[in-house]
PyMOL Python script that loads the backbone (N, CA, C, O; Angstrom):
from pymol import cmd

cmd.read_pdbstr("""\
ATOM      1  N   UNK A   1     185.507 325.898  44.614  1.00  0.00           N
ATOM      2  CA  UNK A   1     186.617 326.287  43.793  1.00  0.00           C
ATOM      3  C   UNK A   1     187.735 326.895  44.659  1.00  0.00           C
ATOM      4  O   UNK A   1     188.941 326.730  44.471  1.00  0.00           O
ATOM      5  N   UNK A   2     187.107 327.690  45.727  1.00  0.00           N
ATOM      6  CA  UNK A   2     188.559 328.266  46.357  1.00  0.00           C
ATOM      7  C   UNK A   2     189.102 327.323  47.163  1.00  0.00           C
ATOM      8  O   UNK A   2     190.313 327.272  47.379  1.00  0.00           O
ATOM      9  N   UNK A   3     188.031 326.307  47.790  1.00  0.00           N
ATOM     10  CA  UNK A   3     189.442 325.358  48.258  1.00  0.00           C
ATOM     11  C   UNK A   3     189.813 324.563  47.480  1.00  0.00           C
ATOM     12  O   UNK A   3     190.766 323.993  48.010  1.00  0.00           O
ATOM     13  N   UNK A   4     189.676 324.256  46.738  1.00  0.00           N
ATOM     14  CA  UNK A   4     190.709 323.587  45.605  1.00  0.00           C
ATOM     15  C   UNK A   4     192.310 324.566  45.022  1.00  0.00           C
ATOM     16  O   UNK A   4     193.455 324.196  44.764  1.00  0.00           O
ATOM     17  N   UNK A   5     191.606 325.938  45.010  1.00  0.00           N
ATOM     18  CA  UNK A   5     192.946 326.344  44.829  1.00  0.00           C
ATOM     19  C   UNK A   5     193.557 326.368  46.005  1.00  0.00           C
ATOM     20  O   UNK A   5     194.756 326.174  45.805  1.00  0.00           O
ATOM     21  N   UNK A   6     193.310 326.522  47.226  1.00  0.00           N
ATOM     22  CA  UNK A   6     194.089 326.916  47.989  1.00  0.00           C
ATOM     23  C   UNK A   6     194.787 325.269  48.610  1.00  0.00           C
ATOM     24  O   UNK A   6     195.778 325.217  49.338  1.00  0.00           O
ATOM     25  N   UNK A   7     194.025 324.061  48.135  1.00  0.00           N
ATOM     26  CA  UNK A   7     194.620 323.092  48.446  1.00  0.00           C
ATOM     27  C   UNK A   7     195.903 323.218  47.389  1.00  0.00           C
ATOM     28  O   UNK A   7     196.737 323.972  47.890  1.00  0.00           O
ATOM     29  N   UNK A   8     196.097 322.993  46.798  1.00  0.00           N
ATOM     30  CA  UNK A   8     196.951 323.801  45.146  1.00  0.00           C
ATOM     31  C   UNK A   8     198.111 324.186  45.821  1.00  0.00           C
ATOM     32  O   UNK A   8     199.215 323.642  45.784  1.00  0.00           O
ATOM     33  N   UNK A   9     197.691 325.353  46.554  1.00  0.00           N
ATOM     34  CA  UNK A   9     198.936 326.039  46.912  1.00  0.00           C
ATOM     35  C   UNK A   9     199.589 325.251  48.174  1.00  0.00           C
ATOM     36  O   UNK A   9     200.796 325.049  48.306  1.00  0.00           O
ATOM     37  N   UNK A  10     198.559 324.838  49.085  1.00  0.00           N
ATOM     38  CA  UNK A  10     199.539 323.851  50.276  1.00  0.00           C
ATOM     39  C   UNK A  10     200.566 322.945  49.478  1.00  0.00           C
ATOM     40  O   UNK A  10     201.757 323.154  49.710  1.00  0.00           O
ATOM     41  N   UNK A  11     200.220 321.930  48.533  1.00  0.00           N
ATOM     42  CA  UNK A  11     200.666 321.358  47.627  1.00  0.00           C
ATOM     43  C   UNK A  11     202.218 322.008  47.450  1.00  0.00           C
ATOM     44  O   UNK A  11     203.350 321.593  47.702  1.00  0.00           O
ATOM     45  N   UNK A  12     201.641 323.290  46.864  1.00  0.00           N
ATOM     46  CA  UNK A  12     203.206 323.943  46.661  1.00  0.00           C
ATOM     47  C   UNK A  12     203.877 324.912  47.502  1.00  0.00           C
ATOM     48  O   UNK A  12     204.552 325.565  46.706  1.00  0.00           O
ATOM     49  N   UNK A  13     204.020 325.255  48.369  1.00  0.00           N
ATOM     50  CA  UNK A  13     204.081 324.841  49.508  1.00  0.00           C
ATOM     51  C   UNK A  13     204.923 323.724  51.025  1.00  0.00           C
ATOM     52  O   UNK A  13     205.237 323.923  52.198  1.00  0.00           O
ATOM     53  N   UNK A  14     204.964 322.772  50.210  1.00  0.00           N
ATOM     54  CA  UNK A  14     205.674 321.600  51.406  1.00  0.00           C
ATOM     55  C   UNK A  14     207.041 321.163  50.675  1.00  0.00           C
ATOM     56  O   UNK A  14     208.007 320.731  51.303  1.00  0.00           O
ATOM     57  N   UNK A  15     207.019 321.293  49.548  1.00  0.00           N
ATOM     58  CA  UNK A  15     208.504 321.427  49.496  1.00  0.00           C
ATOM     59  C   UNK A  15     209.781 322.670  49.489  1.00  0.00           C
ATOM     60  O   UNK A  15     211.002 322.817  49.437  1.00  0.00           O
ATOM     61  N   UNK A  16     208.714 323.271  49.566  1.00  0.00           N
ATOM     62  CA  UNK A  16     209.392 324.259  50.259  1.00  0.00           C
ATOM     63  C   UNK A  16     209.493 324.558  51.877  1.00  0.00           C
ATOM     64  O   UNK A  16     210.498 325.128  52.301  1.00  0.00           O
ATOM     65  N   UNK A  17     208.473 324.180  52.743  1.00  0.00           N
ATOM     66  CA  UNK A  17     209.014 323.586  53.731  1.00  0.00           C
ATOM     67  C   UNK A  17     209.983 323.080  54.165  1.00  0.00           C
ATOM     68  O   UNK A  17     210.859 323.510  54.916  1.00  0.00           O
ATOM     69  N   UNK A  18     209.760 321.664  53.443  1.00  0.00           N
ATOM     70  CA  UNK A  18     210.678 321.013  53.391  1.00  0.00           C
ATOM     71  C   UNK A  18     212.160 320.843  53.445  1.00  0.00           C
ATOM     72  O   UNK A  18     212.895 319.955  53.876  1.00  0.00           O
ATOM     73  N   UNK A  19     212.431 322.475  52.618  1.00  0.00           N
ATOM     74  CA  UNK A  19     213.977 322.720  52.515  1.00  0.00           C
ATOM     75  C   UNK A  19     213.977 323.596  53.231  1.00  0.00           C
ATOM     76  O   UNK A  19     215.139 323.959  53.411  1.00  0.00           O
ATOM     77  N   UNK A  20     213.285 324.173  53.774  1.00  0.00           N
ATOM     78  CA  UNK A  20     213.564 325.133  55.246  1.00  0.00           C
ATOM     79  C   UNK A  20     213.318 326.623  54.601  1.00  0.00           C
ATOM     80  O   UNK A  20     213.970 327.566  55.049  1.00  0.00           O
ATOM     81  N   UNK A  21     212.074 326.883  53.215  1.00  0.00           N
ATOM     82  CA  UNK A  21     212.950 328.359  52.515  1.00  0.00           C
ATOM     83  C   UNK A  21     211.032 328.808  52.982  1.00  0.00           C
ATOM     84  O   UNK A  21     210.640 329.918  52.624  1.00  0.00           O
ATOM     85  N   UNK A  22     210.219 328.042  53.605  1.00  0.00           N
ATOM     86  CA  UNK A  22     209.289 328.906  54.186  1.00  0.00           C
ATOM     87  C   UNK A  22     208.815 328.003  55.538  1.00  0.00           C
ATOM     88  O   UNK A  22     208.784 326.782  55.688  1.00  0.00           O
ATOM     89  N   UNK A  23     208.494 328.999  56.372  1.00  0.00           N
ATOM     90  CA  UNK A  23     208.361 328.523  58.045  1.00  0.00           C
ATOM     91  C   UNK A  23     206.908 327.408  57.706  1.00  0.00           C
ATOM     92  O   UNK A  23     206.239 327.463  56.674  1.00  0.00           O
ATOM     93  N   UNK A  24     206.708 326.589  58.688  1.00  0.00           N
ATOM     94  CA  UNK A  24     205.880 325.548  58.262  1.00  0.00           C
ATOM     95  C   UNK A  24     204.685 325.951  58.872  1.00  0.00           C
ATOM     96  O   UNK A  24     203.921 325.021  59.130  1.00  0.00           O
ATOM     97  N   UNK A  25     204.264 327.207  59.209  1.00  0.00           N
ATOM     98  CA  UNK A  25     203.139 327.894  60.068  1.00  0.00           C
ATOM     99  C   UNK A  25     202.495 328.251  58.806  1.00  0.00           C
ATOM    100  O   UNK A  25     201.267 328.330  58.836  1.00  0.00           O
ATOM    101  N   UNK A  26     203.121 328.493  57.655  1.00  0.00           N
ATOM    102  CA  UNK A  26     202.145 328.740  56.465  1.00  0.00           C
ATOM    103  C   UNK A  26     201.484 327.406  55.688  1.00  0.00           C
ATOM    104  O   UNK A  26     200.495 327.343  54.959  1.00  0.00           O
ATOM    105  N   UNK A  27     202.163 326.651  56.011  1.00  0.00           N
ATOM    106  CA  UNK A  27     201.216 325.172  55.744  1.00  0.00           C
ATOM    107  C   UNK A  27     200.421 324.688  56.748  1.00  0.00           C
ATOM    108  O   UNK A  27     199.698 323.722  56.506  1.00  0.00           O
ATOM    109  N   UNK A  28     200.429 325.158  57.760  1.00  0.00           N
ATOM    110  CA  UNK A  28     199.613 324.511  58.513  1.00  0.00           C
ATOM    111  C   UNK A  28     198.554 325.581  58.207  1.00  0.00           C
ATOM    112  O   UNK A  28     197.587 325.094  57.621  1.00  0.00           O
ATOM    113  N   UNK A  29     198.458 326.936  58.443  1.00  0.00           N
ATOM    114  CA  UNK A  29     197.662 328.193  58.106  1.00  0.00           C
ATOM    115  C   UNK A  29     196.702 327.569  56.610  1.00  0.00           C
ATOM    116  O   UNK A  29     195.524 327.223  56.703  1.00  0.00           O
ATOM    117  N   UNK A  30     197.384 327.535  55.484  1.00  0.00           N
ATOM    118  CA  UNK A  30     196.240 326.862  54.228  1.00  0.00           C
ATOM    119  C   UNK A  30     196.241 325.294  54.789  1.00  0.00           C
ATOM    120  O   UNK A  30     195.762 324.748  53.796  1.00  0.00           O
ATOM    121  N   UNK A  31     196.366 324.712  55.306  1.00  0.00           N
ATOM    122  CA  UNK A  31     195.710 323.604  55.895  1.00  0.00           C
ATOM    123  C   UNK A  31     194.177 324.151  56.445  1.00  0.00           C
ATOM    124  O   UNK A  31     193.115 323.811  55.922  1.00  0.00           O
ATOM    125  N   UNK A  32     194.288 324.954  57.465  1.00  0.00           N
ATOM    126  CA  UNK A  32     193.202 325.189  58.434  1.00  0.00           C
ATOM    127  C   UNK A  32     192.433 325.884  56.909  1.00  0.00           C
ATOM    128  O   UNK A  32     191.309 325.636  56.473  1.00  0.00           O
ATOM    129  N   UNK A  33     193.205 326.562  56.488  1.00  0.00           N
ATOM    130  CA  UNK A  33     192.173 327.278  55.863  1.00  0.00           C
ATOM    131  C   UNK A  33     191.245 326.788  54.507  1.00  0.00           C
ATOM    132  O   UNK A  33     190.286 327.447  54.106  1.00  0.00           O
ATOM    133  N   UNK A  34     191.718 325.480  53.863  1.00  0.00           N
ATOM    134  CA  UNK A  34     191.388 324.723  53.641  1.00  0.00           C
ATOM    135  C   UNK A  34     189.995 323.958  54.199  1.00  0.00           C
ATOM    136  O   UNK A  34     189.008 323.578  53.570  1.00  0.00           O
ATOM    137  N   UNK A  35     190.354 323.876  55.817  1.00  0.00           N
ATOM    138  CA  UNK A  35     189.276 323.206  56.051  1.00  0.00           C
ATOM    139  C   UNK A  35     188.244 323.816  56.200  1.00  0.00           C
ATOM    140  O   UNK A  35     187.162 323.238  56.096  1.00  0.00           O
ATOM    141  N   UNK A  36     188.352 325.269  56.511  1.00  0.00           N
ATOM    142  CA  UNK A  36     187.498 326.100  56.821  1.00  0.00           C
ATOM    143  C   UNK A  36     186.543 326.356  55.499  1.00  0.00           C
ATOM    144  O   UNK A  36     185.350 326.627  55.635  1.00  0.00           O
ATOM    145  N   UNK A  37     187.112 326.255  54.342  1.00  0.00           N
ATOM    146  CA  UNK A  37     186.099 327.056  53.176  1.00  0.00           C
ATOM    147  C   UNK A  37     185.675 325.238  52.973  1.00  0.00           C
ATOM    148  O   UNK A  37     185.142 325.140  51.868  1.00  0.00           O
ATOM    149  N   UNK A  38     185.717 324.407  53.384  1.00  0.00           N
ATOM    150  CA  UNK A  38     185.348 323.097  53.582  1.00  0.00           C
ATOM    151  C   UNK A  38     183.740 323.178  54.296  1.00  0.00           C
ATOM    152  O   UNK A  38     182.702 323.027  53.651  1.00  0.00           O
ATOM    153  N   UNK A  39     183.820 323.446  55.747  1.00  0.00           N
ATOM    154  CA  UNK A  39     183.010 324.004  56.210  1.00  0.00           C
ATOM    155  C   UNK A  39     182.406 324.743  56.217  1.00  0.00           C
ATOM    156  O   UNK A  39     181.457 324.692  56.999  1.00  0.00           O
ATOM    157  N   UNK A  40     182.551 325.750  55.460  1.00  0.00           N
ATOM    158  CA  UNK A  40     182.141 326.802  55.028  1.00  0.00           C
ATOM    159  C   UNK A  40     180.706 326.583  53.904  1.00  0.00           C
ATOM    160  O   UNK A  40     179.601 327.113  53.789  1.00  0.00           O
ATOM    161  N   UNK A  41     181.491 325.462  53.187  1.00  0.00           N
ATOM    162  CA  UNK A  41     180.898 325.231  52.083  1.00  0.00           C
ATOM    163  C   UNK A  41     179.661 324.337  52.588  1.00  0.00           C
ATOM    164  O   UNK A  41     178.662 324.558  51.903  1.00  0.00           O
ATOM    165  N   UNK A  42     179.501 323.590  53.387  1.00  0.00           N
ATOM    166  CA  UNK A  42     178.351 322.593  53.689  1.00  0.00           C
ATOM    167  C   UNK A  42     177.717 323.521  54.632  1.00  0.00           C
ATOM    168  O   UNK A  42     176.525 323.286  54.831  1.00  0.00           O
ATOM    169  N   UNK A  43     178.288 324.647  55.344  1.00  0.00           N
ATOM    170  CA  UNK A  43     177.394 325.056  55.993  1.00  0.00           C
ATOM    171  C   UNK A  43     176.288 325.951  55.061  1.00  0.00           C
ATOM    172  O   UNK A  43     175.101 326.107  55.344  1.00  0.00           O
ATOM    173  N   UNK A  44     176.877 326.404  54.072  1.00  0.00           N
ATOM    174  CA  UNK A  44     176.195 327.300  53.160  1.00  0.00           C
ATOM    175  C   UNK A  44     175.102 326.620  51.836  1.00  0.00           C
ATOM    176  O   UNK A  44     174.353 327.195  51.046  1.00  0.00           O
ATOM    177  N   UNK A  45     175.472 324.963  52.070  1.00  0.00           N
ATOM    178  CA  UNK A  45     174.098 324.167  51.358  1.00  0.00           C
ATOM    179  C   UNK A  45     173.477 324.242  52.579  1.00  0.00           C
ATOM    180  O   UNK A  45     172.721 325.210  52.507  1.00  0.00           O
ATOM    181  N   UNK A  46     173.391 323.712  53.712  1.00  0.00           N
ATOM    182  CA  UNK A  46     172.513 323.588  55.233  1.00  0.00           C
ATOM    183  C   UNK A  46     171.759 324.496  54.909  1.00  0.00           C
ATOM    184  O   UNK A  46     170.587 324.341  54.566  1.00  0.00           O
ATOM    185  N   UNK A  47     172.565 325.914  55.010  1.00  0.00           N
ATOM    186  CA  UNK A  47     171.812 327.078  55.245  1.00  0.00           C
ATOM    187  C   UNK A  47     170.622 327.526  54.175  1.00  0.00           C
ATOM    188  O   UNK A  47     169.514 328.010  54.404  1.00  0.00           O
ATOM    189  N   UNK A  48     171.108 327.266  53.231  1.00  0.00           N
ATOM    190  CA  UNK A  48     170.354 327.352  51.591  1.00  0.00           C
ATOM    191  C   UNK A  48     169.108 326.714  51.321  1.00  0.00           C
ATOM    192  O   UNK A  48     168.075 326.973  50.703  1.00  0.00           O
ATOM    193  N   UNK A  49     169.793 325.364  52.320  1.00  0.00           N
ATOM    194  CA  UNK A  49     168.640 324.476  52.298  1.00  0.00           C
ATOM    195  C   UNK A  49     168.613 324.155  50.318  1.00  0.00           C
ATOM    196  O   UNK A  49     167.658 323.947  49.569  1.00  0.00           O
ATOM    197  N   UNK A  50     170.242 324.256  50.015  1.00  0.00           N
ATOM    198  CA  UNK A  50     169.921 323.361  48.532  1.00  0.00           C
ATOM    199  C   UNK A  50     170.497 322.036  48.325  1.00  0.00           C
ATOM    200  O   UNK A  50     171.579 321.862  48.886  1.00  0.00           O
ATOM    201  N   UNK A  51     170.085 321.184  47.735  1.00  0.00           N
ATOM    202  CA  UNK A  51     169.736 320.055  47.206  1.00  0.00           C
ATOM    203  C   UNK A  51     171.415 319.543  46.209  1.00  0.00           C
ATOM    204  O   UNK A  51     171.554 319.733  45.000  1.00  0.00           O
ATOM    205  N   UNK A  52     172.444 318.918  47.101  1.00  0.00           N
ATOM    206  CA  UNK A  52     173.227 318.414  46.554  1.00  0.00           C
ATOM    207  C   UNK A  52     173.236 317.419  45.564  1.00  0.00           C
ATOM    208  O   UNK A  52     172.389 316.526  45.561  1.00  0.00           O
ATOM    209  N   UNK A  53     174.313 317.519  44.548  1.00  0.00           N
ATOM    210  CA  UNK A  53     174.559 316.302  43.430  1.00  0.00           C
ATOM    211  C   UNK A  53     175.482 315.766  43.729  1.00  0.00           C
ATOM    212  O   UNK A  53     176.667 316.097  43.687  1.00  0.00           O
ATOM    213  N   UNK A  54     174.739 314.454  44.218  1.00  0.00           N
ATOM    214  CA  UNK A  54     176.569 313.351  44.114  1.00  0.00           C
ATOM    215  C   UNK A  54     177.230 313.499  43.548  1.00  0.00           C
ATOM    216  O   UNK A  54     176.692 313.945  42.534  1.00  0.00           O
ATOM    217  N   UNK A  55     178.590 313.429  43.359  1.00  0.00           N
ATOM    218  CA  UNK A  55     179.223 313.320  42.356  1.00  0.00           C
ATOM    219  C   UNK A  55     179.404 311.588  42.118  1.00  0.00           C
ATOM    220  O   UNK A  55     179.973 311.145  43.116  1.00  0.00           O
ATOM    221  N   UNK A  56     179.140 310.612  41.240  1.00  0.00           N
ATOM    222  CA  UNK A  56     178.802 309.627  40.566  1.00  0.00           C
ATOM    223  C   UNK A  56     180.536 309.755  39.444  1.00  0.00           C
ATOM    224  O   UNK A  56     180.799 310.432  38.450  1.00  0.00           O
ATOM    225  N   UNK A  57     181.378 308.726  40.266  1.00  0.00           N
ATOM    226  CA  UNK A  57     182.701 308.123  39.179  1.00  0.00           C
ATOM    227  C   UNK A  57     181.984 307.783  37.414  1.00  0.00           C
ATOM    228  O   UNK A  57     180.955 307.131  37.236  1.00  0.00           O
ATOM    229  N   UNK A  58     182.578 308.222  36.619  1.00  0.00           N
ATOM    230  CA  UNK A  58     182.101 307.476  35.242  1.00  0.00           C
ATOM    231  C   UNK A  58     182.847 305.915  35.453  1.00  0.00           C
ATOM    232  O   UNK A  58     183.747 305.489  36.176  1.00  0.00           O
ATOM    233  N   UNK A  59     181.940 305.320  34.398  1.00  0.00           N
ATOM    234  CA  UNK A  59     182.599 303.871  34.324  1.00  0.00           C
ATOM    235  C   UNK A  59     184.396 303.627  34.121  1.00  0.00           C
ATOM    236  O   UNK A  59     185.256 302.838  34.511  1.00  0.00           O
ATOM    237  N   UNK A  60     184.294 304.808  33.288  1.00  0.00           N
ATOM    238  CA  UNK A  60     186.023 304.690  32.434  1.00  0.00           C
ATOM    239  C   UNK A  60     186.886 305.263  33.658  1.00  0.00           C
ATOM    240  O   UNK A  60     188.114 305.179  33.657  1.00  0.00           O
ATOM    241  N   UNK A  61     186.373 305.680  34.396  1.00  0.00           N
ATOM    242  CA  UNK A  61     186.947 306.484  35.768  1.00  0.00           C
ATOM    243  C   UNK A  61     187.575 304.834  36.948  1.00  0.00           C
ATOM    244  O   UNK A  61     188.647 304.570  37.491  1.00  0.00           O
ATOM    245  N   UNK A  62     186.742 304.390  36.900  1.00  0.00           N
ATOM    246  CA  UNK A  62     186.723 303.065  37.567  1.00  0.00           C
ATOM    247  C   UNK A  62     187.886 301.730  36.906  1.00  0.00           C
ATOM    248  O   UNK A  62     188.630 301.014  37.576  1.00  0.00           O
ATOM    249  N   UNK A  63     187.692 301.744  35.335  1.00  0.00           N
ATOM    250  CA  UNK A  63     188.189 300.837  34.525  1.00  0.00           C
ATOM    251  C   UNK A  63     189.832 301.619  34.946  1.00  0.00           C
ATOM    252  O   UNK A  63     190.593 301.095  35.760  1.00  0.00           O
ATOM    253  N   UNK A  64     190.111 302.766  34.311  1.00  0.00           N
ATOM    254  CA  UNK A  64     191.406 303.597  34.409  1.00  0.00           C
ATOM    255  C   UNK A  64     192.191 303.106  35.909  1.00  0.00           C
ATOM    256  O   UNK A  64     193.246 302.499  36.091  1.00  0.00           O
ATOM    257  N   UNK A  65     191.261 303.609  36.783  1.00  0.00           N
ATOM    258  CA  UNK A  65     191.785 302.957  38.473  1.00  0.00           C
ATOM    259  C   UNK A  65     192.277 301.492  38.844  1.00  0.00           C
ATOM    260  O   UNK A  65     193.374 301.191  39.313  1.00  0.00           O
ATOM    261  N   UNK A  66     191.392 300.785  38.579  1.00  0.00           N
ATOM    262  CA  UNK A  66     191.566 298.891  38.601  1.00  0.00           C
ATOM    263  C   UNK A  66     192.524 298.713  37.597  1.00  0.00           C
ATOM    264  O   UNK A  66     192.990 297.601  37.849  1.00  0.00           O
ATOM    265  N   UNK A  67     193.168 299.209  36.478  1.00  0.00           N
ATOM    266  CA  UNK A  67     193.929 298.651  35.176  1.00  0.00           C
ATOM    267  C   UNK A  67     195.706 299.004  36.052  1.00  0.00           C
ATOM    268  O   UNK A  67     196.764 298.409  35.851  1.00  0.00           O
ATOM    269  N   UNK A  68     195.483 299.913  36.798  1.00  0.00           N
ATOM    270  CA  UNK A  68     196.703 300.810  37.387  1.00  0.00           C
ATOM    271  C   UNK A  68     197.345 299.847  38.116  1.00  0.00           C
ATOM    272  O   UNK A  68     198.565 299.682  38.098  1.00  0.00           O
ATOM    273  N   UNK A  69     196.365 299.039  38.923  1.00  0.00           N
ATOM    274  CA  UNK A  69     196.429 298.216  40.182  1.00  0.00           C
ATOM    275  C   UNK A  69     197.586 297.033  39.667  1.00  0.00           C
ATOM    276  O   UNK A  69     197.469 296.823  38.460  1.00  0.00           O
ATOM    277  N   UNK A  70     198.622 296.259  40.293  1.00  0.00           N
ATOM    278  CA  UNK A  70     198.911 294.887  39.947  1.00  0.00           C
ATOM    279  C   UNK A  70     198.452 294.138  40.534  1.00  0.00           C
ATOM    280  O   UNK A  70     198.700 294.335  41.723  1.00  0.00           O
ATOM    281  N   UNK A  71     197.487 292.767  40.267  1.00  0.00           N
ATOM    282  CA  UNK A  71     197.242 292.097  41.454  1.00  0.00           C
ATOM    283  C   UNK A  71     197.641 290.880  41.328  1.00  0.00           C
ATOM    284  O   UNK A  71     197.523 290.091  42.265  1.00  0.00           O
TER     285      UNK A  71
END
""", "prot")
cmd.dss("prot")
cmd.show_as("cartoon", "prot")
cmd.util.cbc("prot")
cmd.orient("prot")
């Protein structure tokens, strides 16, 4: 959950970059830090030694994706 929010905030974030109204050391900063609760996180199943759940697309997840497509 926290890197999801904190991906969130990089998100918001780069356009503001972008226009120059925050230094780009704070996007790169929730970048890293991002990756870190990333790592963080698999190191702490390793360590647990618990038993991950795939996450498994639903069908309608799949249908929604391919319908988007033009081919």
């Amino acid at each position: 959950m926290c890197r999801s929010i904190c991906r969130r905030a990089e998100r918001s974030v780069v356009p503001l970059v972008e226009k120059d109204e925050v230094d780009p050391a704070v996007q790169r900063y929730l970048n890293r830090l991002s990756d870190f609760f990333y790592v963080a996180s698999r190191w702490s199943v390793e360590f647990d030694k618990v038993e991950e759940v795939p996450w498994v697309a639903h069908k309608k997840f799949y249908k929604c994706l391919f319908e988007s497509y033009i081919f």
